[in-house]
Structure formats: C-alpha cells, structure tokens
C-alpha positions in Angstrom: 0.0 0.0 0.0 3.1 2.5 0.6 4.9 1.7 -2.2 1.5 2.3 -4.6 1.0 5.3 -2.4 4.7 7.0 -3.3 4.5 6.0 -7.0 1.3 8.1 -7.0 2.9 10.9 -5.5 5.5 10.0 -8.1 3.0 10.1 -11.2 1.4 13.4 -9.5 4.9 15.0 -9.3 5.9 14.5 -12.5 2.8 15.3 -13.7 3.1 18.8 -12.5 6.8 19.0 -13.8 5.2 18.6 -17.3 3.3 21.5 -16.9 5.2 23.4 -14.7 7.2 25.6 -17.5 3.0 26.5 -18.8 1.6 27.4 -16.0 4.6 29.4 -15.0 3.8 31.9 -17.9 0.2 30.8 -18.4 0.3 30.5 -21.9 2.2 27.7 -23.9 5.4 28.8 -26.4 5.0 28.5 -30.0 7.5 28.6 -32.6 6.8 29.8 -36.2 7.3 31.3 -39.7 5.4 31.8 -43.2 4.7 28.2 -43.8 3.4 26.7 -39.4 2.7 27.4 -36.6 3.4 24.7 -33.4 2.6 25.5 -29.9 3.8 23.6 -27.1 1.8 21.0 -25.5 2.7 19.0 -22.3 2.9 15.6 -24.8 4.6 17.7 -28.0 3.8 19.8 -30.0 0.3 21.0 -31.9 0.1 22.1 -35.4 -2.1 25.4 -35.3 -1.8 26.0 -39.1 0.2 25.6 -42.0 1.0 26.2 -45.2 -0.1 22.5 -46.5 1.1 23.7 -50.4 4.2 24.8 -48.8 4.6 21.9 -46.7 4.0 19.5 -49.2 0.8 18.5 -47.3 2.9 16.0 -45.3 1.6 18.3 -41.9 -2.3 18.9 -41.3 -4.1 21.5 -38.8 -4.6 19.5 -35.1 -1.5 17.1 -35.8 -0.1 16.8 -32.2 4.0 16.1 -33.1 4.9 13.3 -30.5 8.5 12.8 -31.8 10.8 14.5 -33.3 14.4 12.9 -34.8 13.4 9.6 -32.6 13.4 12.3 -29.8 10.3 12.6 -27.2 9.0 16.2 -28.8 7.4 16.8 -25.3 11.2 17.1 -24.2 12.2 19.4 -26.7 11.9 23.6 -26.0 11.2 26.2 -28.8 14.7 26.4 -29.8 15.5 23.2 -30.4 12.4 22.6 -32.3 13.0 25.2 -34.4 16.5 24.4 -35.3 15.0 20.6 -36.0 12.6 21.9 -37.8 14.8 24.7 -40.4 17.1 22.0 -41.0 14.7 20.0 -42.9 16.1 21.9 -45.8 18.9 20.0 -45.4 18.0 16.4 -44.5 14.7 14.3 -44.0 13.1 14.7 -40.5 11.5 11.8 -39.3 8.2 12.9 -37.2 5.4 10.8 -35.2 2.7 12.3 -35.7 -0.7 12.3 -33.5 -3.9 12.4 -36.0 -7.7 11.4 -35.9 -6.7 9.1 -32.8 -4.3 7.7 -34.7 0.0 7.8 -34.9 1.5 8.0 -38.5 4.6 8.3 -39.2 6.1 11.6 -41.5 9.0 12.7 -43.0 9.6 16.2 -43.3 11.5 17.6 -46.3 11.3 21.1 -47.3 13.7 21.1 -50.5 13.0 20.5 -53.9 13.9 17.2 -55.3 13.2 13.6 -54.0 13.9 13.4 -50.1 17.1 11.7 -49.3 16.4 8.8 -46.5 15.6 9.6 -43.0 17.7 9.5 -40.5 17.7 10.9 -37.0 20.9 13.5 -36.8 22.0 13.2 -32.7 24.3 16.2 -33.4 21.6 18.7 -34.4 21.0 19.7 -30.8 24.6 19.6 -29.4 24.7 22.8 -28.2 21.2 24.7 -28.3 19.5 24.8 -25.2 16.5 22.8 -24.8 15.0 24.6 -22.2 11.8 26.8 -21.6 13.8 29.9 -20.4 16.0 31.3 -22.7 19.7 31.2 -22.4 21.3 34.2 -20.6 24.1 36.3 -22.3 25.7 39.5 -21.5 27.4 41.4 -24.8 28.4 44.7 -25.8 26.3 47.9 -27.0 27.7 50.4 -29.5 28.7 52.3 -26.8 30.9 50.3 -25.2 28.4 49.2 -22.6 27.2 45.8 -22.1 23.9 44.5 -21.7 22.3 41.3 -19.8 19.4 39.5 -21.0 18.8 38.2 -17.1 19.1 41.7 -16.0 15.8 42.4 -18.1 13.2 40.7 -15.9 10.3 42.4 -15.8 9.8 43.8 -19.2 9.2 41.8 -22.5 12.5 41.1 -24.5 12.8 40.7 -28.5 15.9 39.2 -28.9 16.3 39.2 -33.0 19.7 37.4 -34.4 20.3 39.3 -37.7 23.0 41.0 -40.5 23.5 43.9 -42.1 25.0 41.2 -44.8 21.3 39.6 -45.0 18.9 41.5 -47.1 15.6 39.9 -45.2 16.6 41.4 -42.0 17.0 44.6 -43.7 13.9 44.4 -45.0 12.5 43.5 -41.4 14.2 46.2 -39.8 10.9 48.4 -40.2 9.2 45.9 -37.7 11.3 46.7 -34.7 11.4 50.1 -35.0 7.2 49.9 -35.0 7.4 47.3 -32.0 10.1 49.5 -30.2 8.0 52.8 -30.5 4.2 50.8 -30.1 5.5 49.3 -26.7 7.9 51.8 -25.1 7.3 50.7 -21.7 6.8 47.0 -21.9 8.9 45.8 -24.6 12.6 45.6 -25.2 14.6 45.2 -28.1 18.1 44.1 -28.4 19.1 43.6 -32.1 22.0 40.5 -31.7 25.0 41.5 -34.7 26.4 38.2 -36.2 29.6 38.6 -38.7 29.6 42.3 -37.8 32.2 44.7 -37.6 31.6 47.3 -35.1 32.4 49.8 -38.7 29.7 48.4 -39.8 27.2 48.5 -37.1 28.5 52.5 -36.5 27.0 52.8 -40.3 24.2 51.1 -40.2 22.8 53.0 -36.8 24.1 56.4 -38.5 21.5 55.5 -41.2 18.6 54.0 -40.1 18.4 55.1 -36.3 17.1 52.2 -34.9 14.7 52.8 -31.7 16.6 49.5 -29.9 19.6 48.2 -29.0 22.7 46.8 -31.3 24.7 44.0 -29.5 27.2 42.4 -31.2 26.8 38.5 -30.8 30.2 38.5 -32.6 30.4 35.2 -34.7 27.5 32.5 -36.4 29.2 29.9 -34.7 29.5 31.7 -31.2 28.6 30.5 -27.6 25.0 32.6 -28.2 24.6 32.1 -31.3 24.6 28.1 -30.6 22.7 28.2 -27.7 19.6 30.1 -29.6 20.2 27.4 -32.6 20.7 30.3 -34.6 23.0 27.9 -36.8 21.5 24.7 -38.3 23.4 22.0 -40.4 24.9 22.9 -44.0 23.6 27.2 -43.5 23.5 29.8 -41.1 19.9 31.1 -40.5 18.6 34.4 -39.9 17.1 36.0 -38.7 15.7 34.5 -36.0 13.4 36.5 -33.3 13.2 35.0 -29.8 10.3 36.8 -27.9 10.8 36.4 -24.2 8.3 37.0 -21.3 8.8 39.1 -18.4 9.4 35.8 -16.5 12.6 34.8 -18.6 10.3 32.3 -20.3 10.2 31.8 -24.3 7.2 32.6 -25.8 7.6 32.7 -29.1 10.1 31.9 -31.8 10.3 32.8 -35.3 12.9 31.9 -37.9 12.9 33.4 -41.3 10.9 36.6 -43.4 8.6 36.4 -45.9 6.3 39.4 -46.8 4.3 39.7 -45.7 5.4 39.1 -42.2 3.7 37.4 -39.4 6.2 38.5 -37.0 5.0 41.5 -35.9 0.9 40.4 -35.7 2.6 37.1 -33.3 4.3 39.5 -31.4 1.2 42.0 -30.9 -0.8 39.1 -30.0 1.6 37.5 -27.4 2.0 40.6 -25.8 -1.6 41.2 -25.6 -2.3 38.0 -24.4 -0.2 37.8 -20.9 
C-alpha cells in the first residue's frame, strides 16, 4: 500500500513538472514562420496552421508532433524545435505524428527534389539549449556598454539574431522600430549583430536610427549564437526572433521573413495575451 501510495505521489509529481514551465507563464510557447505554426503541449507539439502547399501536405491542422528525430518532442523547448525543424532543408526529418486518434509516421522535407532517406541526426541539438527559459548572455552595445538578457526581468524582451549582410533582415528592420515605438514601456529590443564589424554596425545606426539596441553576438558559430540554434546544419539562419516574457520564459520563436510578415501580428498578440 506505501509503495502504490509513493508511485502516486511519483505520477502526481511529475505530472506537475510537465506542466510546470506552462503554468509558470500561463500561456504555452509557439514557434513559427510563413509556412506553421506549433505551440507547445505537455505531450509535443500541436500544429495550429500551415502552409499544406508549402509543406508539401505532409503536416495537417490538429497534428499533435509526438516525436521528433526519434526524440520525445514533449522534451524538446522552442529552440531546439525550431532548429530541427529549419534544418529540414537540409536532411529528412522523421516525425510521429498524432492524427484522428491515430500515430503515423512523417518525414519532413522542405527542399525541392526527391527526399534523401531519413535518419535521425543526434548532433543537431549539441549545443542549443532545450530549455523553456532562454539562455542568458551578456554582450556589448555600441557604446561600449554591455547589456544582460537576465538583468531584463520584468519587461518583455525581443531578442532578433540578424546581419547587415542579410537582405531579409533589412527588410525587417521596419518591424522593430514599429514594436520599439508601439510598446515603449513593456517591450525591449536588443538587435544580436552576427559577422559584424563594429564599422559596420557605427554605419548602419548612422542610417537607419534604430529605436533598440545593437549588441554584437560577434560570430555565427558563437557561444550565443549556438545556444539560440541560430545555426543549423549545411547554413547559417537568420534572422531568427526570440520573444521572451517578463518571467525569462520563451514565448515565441520565429525563424525566417517572408512578406508579408507574421512577425509582428505574433508578437502584438503575445503581448496582448499575458
């Protein structure tokens, strides 16, 4: 009768656990871009919408994604599910997928051409983090100063990965500077330079005068960098947008642009939601 007793207490506890990092925030992350949107459940991850022309129709609205590169998906944070998920233009992504009652299996491939065979890639997620919060970092302004994600708490945080070398951020450079003046006292913005030279970034705030804050994150295969899964297999990717909650908490990722943008509507209605 004891033992039965603890393993319930057992079951309870880690019952909890599985929730823990959504009731912490009260609302679930999602990760996104043009073609899906996932948000988080406690068993994986649940297709909102998507692109099914895009997608090749291999995903369908309600699709609950239970495994992910023979990994439990439930296990998996935003980041790492979004680095899985932009290297599919790269490799086949084996998936288990939840639908009707039912578990299929799919393979994600995003390229053109045939899909080479599956198989699960254990180095993918070497070093991005898999948690819930996002990973700290402390790097330097323009002006010599330094800046701490951790010291944020409190406010909203954008953290946006992104090049004056990559012409889709520029062209989502006008997104920010909306954001930045729209939520003045609730939002932050810090702008994370990869492959910069501080030359460069001096020119590019001399022209634009961004409303946020330039860090440099200094190289694509950096310790931040990494840790955001800013990097996937075969390409560097940005940019990437992290939004994080007052709490330290992810809740929302988006990788890539396309015009137009759902960034900034995602962002307005994360906000608005807390």
């Amino acid at each position: 009768m004891r033992n039965i007793t603890g393993m319930r207490r057992i079951a309870i506890a880690l019952l909890a656990l599985s929730f823990s990092s959504l009731a912490a925030s009260g609302q679930p992350s999602k990760v996104g871009d043009g073609f899906m949107l996932l948000t988080q459940e406690p068993d994986g991850w649940h297709v909102d919408n998507v692109n099914r022309k895009a997608l090749k129709n291999l995903l369908e609205p309600d699709d609950v994604i239970s495994r992910i590169d023979a990994r439990d998906a439930g296990s998996l944070g935003p980041l790492a599910v979004r680095l899985i998920y932009g290297s599919a233009f790269e490799r086949t992504i084996p998936l288990q997928v939840q639908r009707g009652g039912r578990s299929q299996k799919v393979d994600l491939w995003l390229s053109d051409g045939p899909a080479p065979p599956d198989k699960p890639d254990p180095a993918t997620l070497k070093d991005v983090s898999l948690a819930e919060a996002a990973p700290d970092f402390a790097l330097p302004a323009l002006d010599g100063s330094t800046t701490r994600l951790s010291a944020l708490k409190g406010k909203w945080v954008l953290v946006s990965f992104w090049a004056t070398w990559c012409g889709p951020c520029m062209q989502e450079e006008p997104i920010f500077n909306r954001l930045a003046d729209d939520y003045k006292a609730k939002l932050t913005i810090l702008a994370l330079a990869l492959k910069e030279t501080h030359a460069s970034l001096e020119s590019f705030s001399a022209k634009y005068k961004p409303h946020y804050t330039i860090l440099d994150a200094g190289s694509l295969k950096g310790p931040v960098a990494l840790a955001y899964g800013v990097t996937r297999p075969g390409a560097s990717s940005v940019p990437i947008s992290v939004l994080v909650r007052p709490d330290g908490t992810i809740a929302y990722v988006h990788g890539g642009y396309e015009a137009p943008s759902p960034l900034e509507a995602r962002i307005r209605d994360a906000i608005a939601g807390h």
